[in-house]
N, C-alpha and C positions, 0 to 999 in steps of 0.2 A: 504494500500500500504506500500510497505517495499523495501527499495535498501539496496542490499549486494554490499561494496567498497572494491577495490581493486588498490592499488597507482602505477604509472608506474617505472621501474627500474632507469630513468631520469626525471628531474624535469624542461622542458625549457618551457616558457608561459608567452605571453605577456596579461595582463589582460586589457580588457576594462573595468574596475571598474562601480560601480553604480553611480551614483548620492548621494549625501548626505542625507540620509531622514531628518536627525535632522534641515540642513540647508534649506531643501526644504519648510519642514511645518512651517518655521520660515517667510518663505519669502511668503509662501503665504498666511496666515494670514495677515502680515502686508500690503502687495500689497494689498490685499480687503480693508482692513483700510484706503487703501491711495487713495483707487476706481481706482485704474491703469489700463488702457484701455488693456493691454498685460498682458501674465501669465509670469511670467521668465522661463528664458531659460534653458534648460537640467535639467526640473524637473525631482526625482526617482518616479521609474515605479513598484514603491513599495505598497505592500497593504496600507499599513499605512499613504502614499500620496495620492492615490486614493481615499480614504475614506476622505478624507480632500479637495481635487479637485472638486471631485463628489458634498458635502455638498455645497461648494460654490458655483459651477455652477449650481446647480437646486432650493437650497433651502428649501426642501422639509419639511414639516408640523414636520417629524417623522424622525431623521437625526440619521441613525444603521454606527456606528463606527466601529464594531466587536471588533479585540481586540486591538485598535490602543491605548496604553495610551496617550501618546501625541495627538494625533486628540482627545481624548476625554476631556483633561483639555485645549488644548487652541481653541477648538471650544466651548467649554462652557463659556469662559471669550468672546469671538469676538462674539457671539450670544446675551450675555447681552446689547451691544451698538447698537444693531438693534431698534428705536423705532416702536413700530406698528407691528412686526412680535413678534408671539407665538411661539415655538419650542420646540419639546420632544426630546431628544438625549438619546442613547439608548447603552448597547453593545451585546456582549457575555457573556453568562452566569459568566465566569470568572470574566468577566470586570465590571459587577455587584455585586462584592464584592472585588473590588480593593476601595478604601478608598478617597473620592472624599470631604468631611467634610470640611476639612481644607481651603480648595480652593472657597467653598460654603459661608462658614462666614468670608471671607475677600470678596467677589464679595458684600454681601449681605450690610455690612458696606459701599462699596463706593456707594450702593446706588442701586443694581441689585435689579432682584423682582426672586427668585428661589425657583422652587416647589420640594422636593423629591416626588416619585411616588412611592416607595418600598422602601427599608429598610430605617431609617436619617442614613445618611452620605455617602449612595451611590449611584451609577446612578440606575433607569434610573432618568435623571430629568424635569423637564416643565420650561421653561424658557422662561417671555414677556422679551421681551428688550425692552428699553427707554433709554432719557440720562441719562449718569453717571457723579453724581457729583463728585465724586473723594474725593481727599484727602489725608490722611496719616493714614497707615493699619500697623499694626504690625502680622511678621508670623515668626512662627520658621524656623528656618533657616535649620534645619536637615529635613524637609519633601522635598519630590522629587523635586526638581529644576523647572520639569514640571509646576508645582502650579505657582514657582515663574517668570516664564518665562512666562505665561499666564496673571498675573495681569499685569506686566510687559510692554508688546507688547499694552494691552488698554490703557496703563496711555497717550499717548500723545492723545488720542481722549476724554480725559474725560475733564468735564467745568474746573476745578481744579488742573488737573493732576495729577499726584501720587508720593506721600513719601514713601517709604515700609523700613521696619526696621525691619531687622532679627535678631533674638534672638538666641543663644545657639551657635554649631557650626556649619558653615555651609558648607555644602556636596553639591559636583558636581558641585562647583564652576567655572571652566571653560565651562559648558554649559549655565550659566547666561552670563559669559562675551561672548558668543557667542550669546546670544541674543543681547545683551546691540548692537553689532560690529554689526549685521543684521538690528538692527532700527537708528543707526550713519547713515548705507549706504539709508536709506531710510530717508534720512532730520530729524529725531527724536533728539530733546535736551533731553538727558539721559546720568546719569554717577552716579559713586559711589559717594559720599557728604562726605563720613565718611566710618569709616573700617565696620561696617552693615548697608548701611544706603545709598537706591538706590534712586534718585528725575528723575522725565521725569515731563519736561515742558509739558502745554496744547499747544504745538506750531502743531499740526498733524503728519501727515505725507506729502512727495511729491512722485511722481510718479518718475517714473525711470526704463527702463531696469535692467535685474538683470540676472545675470548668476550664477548658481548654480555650486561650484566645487564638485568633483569625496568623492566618503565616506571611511574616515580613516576607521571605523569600519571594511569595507567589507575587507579592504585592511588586518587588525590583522590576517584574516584566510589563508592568503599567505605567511605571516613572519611566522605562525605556521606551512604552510606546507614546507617553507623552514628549518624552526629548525629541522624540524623530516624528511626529505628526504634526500639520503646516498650518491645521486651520486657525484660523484668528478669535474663535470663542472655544477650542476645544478643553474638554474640562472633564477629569476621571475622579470618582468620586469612591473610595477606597473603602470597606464594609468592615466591622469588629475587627478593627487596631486599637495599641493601646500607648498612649504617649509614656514612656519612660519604662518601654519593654524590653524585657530580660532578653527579648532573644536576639542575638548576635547581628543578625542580615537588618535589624533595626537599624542600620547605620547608612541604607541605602536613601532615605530622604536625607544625610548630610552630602554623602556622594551626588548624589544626581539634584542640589541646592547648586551644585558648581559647576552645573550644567544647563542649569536654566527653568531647573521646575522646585517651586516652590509649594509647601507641605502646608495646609490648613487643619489644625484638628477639631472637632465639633467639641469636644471635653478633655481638658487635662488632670481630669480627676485619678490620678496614680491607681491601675490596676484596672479600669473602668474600660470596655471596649466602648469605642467610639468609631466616628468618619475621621477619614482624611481625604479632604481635597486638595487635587493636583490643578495647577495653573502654570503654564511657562511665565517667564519674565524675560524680558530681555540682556539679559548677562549670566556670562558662561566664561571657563578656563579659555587659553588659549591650548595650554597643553594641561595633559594630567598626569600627574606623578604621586603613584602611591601604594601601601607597602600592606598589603591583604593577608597579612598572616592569621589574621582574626577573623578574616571573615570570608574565605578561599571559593565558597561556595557563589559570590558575585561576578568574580573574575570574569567570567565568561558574558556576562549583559555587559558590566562593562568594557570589555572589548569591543564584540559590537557595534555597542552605542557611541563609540568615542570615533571609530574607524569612521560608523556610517556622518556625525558631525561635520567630519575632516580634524577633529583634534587628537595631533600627537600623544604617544601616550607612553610610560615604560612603568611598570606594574612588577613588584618585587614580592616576594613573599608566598610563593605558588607551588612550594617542592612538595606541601599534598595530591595536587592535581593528577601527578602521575602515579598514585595508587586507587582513583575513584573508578565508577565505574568501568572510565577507557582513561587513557594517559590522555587528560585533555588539554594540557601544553601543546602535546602534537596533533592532534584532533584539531584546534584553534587554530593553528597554523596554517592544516591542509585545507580546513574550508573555507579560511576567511581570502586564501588565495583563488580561491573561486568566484570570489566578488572583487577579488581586483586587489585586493590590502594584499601589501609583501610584511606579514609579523615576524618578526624574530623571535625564534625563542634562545636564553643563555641561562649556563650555570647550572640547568635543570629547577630554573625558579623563579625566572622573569620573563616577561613576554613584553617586547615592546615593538613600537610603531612610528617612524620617523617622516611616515608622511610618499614615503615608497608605493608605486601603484604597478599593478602590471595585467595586462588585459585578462579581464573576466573571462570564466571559459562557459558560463550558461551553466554548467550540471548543477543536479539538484546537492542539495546538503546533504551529508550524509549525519548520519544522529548516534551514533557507534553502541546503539543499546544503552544512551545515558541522555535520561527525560532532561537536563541542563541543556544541552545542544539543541535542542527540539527548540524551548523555551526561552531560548536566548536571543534565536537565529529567526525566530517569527517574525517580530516585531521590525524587522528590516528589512519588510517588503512593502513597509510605507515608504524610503525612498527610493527603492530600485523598481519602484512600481507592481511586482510581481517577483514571487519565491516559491521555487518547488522544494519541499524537504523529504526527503524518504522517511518511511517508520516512524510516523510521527504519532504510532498509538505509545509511545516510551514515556509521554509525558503521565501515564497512568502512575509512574513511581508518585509523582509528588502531589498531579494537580491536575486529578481525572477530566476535568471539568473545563480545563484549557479552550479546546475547541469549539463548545458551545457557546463560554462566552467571547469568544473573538464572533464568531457568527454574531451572538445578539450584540456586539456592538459594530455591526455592519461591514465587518471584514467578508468577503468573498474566500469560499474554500471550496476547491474542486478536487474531488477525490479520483483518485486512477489506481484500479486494484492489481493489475497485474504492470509491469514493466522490465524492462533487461538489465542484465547487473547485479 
């Protein structure tokens, strides 16, 4: 399957946004931890919650993630504290060579019993659970957050509880304090002790209703198609955000403020979902220069967005990209040369753009099985007037609901179900 886009002449659309996936599989990990009789409210209806939904509600012997990263590191740490149940957790072939090690010899120290089944250091793997004695684990600080958000979420169930002391420097640091903020609301004693240096009491968890708010992430690909849409009252009108949100990709209204779309919020009552409306202004970067280590998951809108502008750009901070679903350093590269941008990539951690063009070659995008490319690479067929993407059903991981609302807000999408290649 392949949709050819085409963007409408105005841009007016009130979005019911998603649900937060990162908040969602946060809270329902630790809701099982805390054996909460209720699931929380306005869970996402996203692949990558369902596969984490699905696991907990059945349990099943043989528990296939696909390509969820996250449902695959923090159902592997919440499956070690089962005692008495055996489990094989499994993915996508991809997901079978995403790099799972790290995560494996800090479980195994507090005391887990974990079998690799195929390659050492990646899934699938066999896991008894029993109690965790806990204690105090030392991990680098620069592996994916994921790792560190999973030991994390077990430490209040463990006899000991958990020390964890990160080394080097560490990356995507606001999705850890969005963990830390998810187990405070759920009765958890956890906090930084020291500048690396995380302790969670053995104290549990408590039960509690939980509301999930609306996901910043979904929300970067509206501020993208507001930078790149021309008309002179176009106006997107953003659905349950919340001013002064934990979650990390909240930083994309300061990002794209220096681009030219400016953030409205209907309430800044702290914790409260609300609107945000988007309005361009007239003033934006010449160039952009900036260092994503916190928030890696944007990279790719702002490429994009910055390419389709004409504003140079060199982007630091990106050495997680090459273990997500495809190494999307080089993904970025190949497709953004299909619209004509020559990106660079160096270091295996910066991606930039000095203004380099070299003729378009027409093929559609390709989406490499990561719902990011789909949703990044949309929104820039407001100015090349027309975008074919391949496999564009991949945006089911995050943000099922992508395509209908580009339809209701009068984008053109012409599907073609078979093609060559």
């Amino acid at each position: 399957m392949r949709y050819t886009l085409s963007g409408p002449q105005e841009l007016r659309f009130t979005v019911p946004l998603p649900a937060s996936k990162s908040v969602s599989n946060r809270a329902l990990v630790i809701n099982a931890l805390a054996r909460g009789p209720q699931l929380p409210l306005n869970l996402s209806d996203c692949d990558d919650t369902r596969v984490v939904l699905d696991a907990l509600r059945h349990m099943p012997e043989i528990i296939d993630i696909g390509a969820g990263g996250t449902a695959m590191r923090f159902m592997t740490a919440y499956l070690c504290t089962l005692p008495g149940h055996v489990h094989t957790i499994t993915g996508t072939e991809r997901m079978k060579h995403r790099p799972i090690g790290k995560l494996v010899d800090a479980l195994r120290q507090l005391g887990a019993q974990i079998d690799y089944l195929g390659e050492e250091g990646f899934p699938p793997l066999r896991i008894q659970g029993r109690h965790l004695a806990g204690g105090s684990v030392v991990m680098d600080g620069g592996v994916s957050s994921q790792f560190i958000s999973a030991l994390l979420m077990i430490g209040p169930v463990m006899e000991h509880g958990l020390e964890l002391t990160l080394t080097g420097k560490i990356i995507s640091r606001p999705y850890i304090d969005l963990t830390l903020h998810t187990m405070h609301d759920f009765g958890a004693k956890v906090d930084w002790t020291d500048i690396n240096v995380i302790a969670a009491e053995p104290t549990g968890y408590r039960q509690r209703p939980y509301y999930i708010e609306n996901d910043w992430s979904a929300s970067s690909y509206w501020y993208e198609m507001m930078a790149l849409s021309q008309g002179a009252d176009d106006e997107v009108v953003l659905q349950g955000l919340t001013d002064a949100s934990r979650q990390g990709d909240s930083v994309a209204r300061y990002l794209f403020s220096m681009l030219g779309i400016r953030s409205r919020f209907g309430s800044t009552e702290q914790g409260v979902p609300t609107t945000v409306t988007l309005k361009r202004f007239p003033t934006r970067l010449t160039r952009f220069d900036y260092d994503f280590v916190n928030q890696p998951d944007l990279a790719q809108t702002l490429v994009v967005t910055c390419a389709m502008l004409d504003v140079p750009f060199h982007f630091t901070g990106l050495a997680t990209l090459r273990i997500k679903e495809t190494d999307r350093l080089e993904a970025l590269v190949r497709e953004m040369r299909k619209l004509g941008f020559v990106v660079e990539e160096r270091n295996g951690s910066e991606l930039m753009w000095d203004g380099t063009r070299c003729q378009p070659t027409g093929e559609p995008i390709d989406t490499y099985e990561d719902h990011r490319m789909a949703l990044a690479f949309a929104p820039a067929c407001l100015r090349l007037g027309a975008l074919t993407i391949n496999n564009p059903g991949v945006v089911t991981k995050s943000y099922p609901m992508f395509w209908n609302h580009l339809r209701q807000a009068g984008f053109t999408i012409t599907e073609e179900a078979d093609f060559a290649g």
